[in-house]
N, C-alpha and C positions, 0 to 999 in steps of 0.2 A: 352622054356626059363624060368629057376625061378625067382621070384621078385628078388632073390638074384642081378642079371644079370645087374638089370634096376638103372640107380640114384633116389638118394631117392628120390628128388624134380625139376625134367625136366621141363625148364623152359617152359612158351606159345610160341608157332610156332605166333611170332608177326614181324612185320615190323617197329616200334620201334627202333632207337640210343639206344645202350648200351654203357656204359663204357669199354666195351671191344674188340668195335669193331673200332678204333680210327685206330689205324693203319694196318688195314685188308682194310678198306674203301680207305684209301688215297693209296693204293700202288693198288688196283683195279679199281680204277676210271679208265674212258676214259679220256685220254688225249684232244681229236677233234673230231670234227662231224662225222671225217669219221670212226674214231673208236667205235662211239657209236651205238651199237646195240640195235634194236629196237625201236621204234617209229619215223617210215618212214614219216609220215604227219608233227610232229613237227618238226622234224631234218628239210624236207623240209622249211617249210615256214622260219625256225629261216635261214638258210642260204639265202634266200632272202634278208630277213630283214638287218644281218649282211652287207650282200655283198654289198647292195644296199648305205648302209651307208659307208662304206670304201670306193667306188669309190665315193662318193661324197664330201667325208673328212670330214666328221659331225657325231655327236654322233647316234646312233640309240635309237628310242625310248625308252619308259621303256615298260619292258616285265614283266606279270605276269603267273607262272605257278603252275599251280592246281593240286591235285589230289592225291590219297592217298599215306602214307609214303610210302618212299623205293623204289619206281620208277627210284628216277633218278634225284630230279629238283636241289638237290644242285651242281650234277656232271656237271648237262645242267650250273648252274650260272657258274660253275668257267671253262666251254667249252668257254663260250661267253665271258669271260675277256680272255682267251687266243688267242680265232679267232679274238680280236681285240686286242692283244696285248696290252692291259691295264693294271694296277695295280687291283685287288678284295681285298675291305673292305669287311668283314663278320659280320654279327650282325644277332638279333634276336629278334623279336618283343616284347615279354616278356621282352629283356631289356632296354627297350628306355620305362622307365617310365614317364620319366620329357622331358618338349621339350628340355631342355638342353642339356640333354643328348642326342639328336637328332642334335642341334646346331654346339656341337661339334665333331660332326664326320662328318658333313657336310664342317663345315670350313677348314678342313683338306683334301680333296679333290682336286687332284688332275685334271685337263681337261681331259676326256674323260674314267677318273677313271670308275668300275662299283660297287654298292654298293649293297650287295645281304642282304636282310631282309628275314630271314625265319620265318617261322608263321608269317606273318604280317598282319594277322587278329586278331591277339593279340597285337597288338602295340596299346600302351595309347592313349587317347584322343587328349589330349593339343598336344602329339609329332603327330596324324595322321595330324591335321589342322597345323600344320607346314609346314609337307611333304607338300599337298597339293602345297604351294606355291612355294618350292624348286624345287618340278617337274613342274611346269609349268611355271614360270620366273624366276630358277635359282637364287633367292635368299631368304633370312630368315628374319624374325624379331625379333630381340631379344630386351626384356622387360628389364634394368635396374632399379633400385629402387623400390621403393614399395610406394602404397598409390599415395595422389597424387602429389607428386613426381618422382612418376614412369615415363620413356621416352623412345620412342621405336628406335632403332636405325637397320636400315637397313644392311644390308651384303650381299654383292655377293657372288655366290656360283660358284663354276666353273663349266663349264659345264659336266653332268656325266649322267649315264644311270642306273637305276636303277631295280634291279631283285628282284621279291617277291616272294617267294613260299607262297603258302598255302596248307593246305591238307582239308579247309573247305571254298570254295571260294564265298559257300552264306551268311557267317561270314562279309565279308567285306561291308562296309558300298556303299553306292552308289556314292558318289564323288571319293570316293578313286580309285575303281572300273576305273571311266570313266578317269582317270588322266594316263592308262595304254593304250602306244598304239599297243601293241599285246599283247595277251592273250592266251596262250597254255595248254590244260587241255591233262594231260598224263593219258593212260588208263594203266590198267593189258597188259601184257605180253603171249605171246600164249608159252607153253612148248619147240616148234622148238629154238624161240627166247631166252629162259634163256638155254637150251643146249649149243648154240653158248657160251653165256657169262660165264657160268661153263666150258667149254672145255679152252676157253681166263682166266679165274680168274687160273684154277688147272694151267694152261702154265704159267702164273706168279707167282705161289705158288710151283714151282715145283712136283706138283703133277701126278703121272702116273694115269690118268682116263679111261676105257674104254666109246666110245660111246654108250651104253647099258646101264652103269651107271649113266652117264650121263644124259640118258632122263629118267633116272629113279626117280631121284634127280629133276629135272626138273620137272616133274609130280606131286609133293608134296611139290612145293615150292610157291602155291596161288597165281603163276601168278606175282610174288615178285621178283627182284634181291637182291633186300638186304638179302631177307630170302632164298632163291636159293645159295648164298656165303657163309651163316650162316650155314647153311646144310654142303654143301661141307667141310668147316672148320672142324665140327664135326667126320663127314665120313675119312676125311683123320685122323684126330686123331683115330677113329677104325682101321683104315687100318693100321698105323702106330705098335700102340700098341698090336693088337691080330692077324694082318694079316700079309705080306710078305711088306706092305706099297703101293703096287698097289688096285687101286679103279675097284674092278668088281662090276660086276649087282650082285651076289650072298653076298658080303661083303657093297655094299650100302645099302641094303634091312636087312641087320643084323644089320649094326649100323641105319639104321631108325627105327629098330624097338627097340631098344635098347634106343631110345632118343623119342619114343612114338609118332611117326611121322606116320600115315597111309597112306592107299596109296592115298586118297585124299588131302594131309596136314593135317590131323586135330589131336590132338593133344590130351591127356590126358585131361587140362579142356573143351576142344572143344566138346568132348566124354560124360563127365560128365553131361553139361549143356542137350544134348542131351537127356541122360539118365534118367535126371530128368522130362524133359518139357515130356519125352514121358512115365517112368514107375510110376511116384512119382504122376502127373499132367494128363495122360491119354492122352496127346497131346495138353495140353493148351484149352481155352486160361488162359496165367498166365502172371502176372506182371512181369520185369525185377529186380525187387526188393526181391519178392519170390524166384524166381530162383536165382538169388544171394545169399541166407539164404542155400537155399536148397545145394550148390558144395559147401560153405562155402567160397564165396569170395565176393570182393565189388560189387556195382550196375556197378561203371563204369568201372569195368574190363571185366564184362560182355557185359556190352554196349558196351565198344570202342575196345574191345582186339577179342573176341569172334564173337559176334554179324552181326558185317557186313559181315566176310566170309560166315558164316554160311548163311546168306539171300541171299549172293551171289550165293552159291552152293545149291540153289532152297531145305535147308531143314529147314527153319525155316519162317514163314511169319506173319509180323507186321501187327495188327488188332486193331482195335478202342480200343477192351476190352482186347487183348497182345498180347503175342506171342504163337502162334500155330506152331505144329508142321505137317507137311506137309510130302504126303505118302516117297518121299525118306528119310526122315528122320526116320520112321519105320524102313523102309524098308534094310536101313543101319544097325540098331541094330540088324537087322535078325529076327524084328516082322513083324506080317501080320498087313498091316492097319485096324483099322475099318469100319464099313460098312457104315457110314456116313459122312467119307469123301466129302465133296462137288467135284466140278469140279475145278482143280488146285491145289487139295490136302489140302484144307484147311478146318480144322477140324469145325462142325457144333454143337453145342450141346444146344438145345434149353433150357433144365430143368436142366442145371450143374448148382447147389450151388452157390452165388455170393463167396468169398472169401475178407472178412476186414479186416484180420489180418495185410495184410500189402500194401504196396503202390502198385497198379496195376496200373504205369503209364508203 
């Protein structure tokens, strides 16, 4: 294939909201529990939980779910306002700067409403100590005036159930935390499982997929739905434009490789960072900062976009002094390790130069 072939600038294989995936997302979503594929543990207990409260006629607790983007937690909030046929407010912690603006989405609330806060480990101060009392005796204090004039004037809140995602849930502070009375942290996804949900996403997309492609796609989608639907979008646009519009193994594996997708997931900058920490750096250790200078992107695209798969997929390992590369991660570029690798692949180098140029956090 020539460069000609490839886009100039293929975005990162990330699990990241774009702007363009708005209405991809809402016509994919699972409707109910029983439509949701994959994670058999939370699906379990939340149908407890739910059930349990419906034959009692009372709200169910508030539920917090964890765990990195793309999983699932906003489809699971707006599962749980449909198994209890409630009305779902949506907000997000980033924007409840002021407790007012906390106040007033709370008094709007209907009995048995659910209110889904995502990222609400970024929710403001003044508005968490709010929440606080909202979840726990259902109603708020709101501060009139100023100075000492100012008077606090109480408000019932109806009764309602509130859902938080986080994708960082040792962010959250400790009362806030214990204010939740179930807690669901959603893992990665096994290939079998995002098959299922790419064969169900291409059936509502109209797309003709073979199962071969399928777990093909699946394979290279980091254990991610969101990024497994992200793919498949892509693929069927190959398929559409250069193929007959049917999705084979032979025409998956063209347009992934034409969007820079290997067959682990990993991605043109995924490849780079790689590149570096092992031809530029010798296999670390090097700062995240360095390595940043070195592919030419920021610290935290490195950190938050890159990073975690890569440690996930046993080829990069965080060390006091950085990151090291580790022998699959050679191993992958088609070099032979060094002969000093420790045991778990983690590189030793007693007399390597310290490195001042730049931040080696």
């Amino acid at each position: 294939m020539t460069d000609a072939d490839r886009p100039e600038d293929p975005s990162p294989v990330t699990a990241e909201v774009r702007p363009d995936d708005g209405d991809l997302d809402a016509s994919l979503r699972p409707k109910c529990l029983d439509d949701f594929i994959g994670q058999p543990r939370v699906r379990e207990q939340l149908h407890l939980v739910l059930q349990g409260a419906t034959q009692r006629g009372g709200t169910p607790d508030h539920i917090l779910l964890s765990g990195p983007p793309g999983l699932g937690k906003t489809s699971m909030a707006m599962i749980i306002a449909a198994e209890l046929g409630s009305a779902l407010r949506l907000t997000s912690g980033p924007a409840l700067e002021r407790a007012g603006d906390l106040a007033a989405m709370l008094s709007n609330l209907v009995e048995g409403d659910v209110l889904f806060i995502d990222e609400i480990h970024r929710i403001a101060r003044p508005a968490e100590e709010m929440l606080y009392l909202a979840m726990e005796d259902f109603r708020v204090d709101v501060v009139v005036g100023k100075g000492p004039g100012a008077t606090s004037i109480p408000l019932d809140v109806a009764p309602f159930t509130l859902v938080g995602a986080t994708t960082r849930s040792g962010a959250l502070t400790g009362p806030l935390r214990d204010r939740f009375g179930f807690t669901a942290h959603m893992d990665f996804y096994d290939p079998q499982e995002l098959q299922r949900i790419l064969t169900r996403s291409a059936g509502i997309l109209g797309v003709r997929i073979d199962a071969d492609a399928a777990a093909e796609i699946a394979g290279r989608s980091r254990g991610t739905p969101r990024i497994a639907n992200r793919l498949l979008r892509r693929v069927r646009d190959y398929a559409e434009v250069r193929a007959d519009g049917r999705v084979t193994l032979a025409v998956a594996r063209a347009a992934l490789d034409v969007y820079d997708v290997d067959e682990l997931g990993l991605d043109r900058l995924d490849r780079a960072v790689l590149g570096a920490l092992v031809r530029s750096f010798g296999g670390g250790p090097v700062g995240v900062s360095t390595l940043a200078v070195a592919v030419g992107e920021e610290p935290a695209t490195v950190e938050e976009v890159c990073e975690p798969y890569l440690v996930r997929a046993g080829m990069i390992a965080r060390t006091p002094r950085g990151r090291v590369a580790t022998a699959a991660a050679w191993e992958r570029l088609g070099l032979v390790p060094p002969p000093d690798l420790a045991v778990g692949g983690i590189a030793v180098r007693v007399n390597e130069p310290q490195r001042t140029l730049f931040d080696e956090s």
